[in-house]
C-alpha positions as CSV (number, residue, x, y, z in Angstrom):
1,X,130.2,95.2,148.3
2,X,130.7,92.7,145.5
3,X,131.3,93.8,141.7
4,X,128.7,95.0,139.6
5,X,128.4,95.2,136.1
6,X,130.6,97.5,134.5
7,X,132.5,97.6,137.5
8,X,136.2,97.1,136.5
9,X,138.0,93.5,138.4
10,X,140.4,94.0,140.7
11,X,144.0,93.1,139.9
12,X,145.2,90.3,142.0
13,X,147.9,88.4,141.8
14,X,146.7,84.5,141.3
15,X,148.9,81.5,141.3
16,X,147.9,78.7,138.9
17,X,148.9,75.5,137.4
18,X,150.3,77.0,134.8
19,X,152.5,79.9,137.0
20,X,151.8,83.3,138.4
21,X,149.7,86.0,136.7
22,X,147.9,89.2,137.2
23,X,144.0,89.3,136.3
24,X,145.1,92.3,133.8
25,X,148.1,90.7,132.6
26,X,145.7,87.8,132.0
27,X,143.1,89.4,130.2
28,X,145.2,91.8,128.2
29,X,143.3,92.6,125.2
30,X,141.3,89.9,124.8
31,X,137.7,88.8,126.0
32,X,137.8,86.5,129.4
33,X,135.5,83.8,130.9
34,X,136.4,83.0,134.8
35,X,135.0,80.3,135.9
36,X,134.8,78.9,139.8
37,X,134.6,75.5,141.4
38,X,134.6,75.0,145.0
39,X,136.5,71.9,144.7
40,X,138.9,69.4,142.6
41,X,137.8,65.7,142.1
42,X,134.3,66.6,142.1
43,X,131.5,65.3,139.6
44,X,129.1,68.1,138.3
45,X,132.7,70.5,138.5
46,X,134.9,67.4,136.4
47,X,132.0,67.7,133.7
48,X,132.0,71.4,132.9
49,X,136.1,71.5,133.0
50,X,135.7,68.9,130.1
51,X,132.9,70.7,128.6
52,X,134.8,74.2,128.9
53,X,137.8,72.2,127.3
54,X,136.2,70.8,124.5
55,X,135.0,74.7,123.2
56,X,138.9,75.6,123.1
57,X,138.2,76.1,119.3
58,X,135.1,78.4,119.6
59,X,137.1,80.6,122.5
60,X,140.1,80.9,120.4
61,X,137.4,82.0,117.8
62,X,136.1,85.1,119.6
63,X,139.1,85.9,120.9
64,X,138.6,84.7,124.4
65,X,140.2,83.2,127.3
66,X,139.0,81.3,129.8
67,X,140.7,80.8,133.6
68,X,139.0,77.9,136.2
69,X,139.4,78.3,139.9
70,X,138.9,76.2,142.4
71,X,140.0,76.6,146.3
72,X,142.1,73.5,145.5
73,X,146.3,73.7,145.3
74,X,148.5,73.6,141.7
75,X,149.5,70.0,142.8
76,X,145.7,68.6,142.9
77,X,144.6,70.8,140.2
78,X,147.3,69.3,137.8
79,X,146.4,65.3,138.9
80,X,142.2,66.5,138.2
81,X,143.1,67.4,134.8
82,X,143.9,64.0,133.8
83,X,140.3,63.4,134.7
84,X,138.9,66.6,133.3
85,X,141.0,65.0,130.0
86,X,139.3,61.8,130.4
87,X,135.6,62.5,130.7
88,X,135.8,65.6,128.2
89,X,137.7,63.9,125.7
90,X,139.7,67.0,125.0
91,X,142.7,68.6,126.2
92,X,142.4,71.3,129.5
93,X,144.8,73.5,128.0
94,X,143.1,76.6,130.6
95,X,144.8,77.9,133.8
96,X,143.2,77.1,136.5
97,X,143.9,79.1,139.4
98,X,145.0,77.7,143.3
99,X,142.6,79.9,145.6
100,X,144.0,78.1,148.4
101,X,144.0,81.6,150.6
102,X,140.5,82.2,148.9
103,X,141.7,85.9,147.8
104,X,140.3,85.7,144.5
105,X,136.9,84.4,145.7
106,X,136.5,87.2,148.1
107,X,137.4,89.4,145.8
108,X,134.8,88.3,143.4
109,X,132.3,88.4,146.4
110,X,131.6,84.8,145.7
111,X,132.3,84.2,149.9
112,X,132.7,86.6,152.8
113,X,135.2,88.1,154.3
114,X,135.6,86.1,157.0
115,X,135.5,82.9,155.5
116,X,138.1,80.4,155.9
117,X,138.5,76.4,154.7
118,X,138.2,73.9,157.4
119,X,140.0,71.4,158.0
120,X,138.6,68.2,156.1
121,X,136.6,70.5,154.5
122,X,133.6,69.6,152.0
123,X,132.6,71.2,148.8
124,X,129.7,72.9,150.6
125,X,132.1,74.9,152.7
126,X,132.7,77.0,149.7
127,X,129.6,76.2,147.8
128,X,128.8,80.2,146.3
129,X,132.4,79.4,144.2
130,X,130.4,78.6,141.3
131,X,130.2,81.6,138.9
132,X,130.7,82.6,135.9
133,X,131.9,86.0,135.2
134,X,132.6,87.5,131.3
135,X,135.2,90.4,130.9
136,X,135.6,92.4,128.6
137,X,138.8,93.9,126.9
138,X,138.5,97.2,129.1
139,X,138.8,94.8,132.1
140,X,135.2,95.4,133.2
141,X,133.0,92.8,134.2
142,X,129.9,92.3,131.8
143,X,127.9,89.2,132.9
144,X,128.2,87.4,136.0
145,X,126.0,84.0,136.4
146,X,125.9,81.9,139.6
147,X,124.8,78.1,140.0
148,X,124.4,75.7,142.6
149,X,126.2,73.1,143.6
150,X,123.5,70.2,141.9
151,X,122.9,72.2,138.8
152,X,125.6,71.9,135.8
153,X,126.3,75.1,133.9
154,X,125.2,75.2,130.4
155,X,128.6,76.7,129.0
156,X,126.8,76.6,125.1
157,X,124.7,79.5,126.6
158,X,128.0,81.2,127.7
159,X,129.2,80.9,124.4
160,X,125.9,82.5,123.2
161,X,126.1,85.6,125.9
162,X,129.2,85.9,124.9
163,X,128.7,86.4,121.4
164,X,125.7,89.1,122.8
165,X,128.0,91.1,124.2
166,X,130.5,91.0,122.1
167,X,128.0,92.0,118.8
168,X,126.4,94.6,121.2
169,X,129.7,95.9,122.5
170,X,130.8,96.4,118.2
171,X,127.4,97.2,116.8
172,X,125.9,99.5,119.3
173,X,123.0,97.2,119.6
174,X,121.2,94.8,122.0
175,X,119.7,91.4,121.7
176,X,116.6,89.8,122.2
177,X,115.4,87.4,124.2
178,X,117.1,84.2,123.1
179,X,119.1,85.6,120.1
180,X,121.7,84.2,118.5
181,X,124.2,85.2,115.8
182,X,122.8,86.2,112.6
183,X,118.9,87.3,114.0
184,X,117.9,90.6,114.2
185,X,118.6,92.6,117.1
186,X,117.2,95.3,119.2
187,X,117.9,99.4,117.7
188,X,118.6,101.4,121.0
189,X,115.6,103.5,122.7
190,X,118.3,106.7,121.3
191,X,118.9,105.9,118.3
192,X,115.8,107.5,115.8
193,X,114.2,106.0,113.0
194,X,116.2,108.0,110.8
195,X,119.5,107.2,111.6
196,X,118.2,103.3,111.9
197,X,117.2,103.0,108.5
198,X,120.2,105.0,107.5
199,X,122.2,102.3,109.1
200,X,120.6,99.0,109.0
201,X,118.5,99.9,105.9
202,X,115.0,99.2,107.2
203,X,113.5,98.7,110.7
204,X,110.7,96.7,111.6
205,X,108.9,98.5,114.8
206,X,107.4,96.1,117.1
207,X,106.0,99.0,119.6
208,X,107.1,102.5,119.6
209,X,109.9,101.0,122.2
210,X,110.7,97.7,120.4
211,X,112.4,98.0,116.9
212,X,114.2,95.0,115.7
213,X,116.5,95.2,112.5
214,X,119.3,93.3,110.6
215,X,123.1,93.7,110.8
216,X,124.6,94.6,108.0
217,X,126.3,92.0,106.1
């Protein structure tokens, strides 16, 4: 059965261009973004490296980390950088783990058990290794988002999911439909009025299920 939400990520041991690490050890205390490719040297894949590189600033600014993987080896993955480098225009200063043995992405439930990579293999032999998967500090999977090979992943709406959970995670709250930092957010279905207003000041009730409110400060 693959994770859920909630569920907490199993602690493998991954080898990466940047050396050996535990999923735990990786995480620590921080927020983390994994994010899979089925192969190095490929063209959708070499455009979200770059774009995942050129948001180093805003990760460091919510106290995130970010890992790739790819199926590829340490060797390849450190030669793709240079073109990750190239087309993003920034530096790929993220690990990016060698899933040569596929551990990881079984473990993730991104490909079956008995999967394996063929020799002269494409990128469509491992085509479900592109996810994205959010963890939080308690090393529990909070979002998970999966994308075809043909479709590039919008990574400014994983900065924006991950600044829902993370205000929802501190504030108690949830968010609406395309919210982002600074609109008002949704008071929980067991939180009453009272204690709302207490907190937020004033409430503004949508339906007696929907009440929407401001953060303070």
């Amino acid at each position: 059965m693959g994770l859920r939400i909630n569920d907490e990520i199993p602690n493998i041991t991954v080898e990466t261009d940047q050396g050996t690490t535990t999923l735990h050890d990786f995480v620590g205390d921080q927020w983390a973004i994994l994010f899979s490719h089925p192969k190095d040297f490929t063209p959708v894949c070499t455009t979200e490296f770059g774009a995942v590189a050129q948001l180093a600033d805003e990760w460091a600014k919510r106290n995130t980390k970010v890992m790739g993987i790819s199926v590829d080896g340490v060797e390849e993955h450190k030669k793709w950088k240079t073109d990750i480098e190239a087309v993003g225009g920034a530096k790929a200063t993220f690990p990016i783990v060698a899933d040569t043995d596929l551990a990881l992405s079984k473990a993730f439930d991104m490909l079956p058990a008995e999967a394996y990579l063929p020799d002269g293999r494409t990128p469509a032999d491992t085509a479900t290794v592109r996810a994205v998967f959010i963890i939080g500090p308690d090393k529990q999977l909070k979002l998970s988002m999966t994308y075809p090979m043909n479709v590039g992943r919008n990574f400014a709406e994983v900065l924006r999911a991950l600044d829902g959970l993370q205000t929802a995670a501190k504030e108690n709250v949830a968010t609406p439909a395309n919210w982002t930092p600074g609109q008002d957010v949704v008071v929980p279905m067991g939180v009453s009025d009272e204690d709302a207003i207490a907190k937020y000041g004033a409430i503004d009730t949508k339906l007696p299920y929907l009440r929407m409110a401001k953060l303070p400060g």
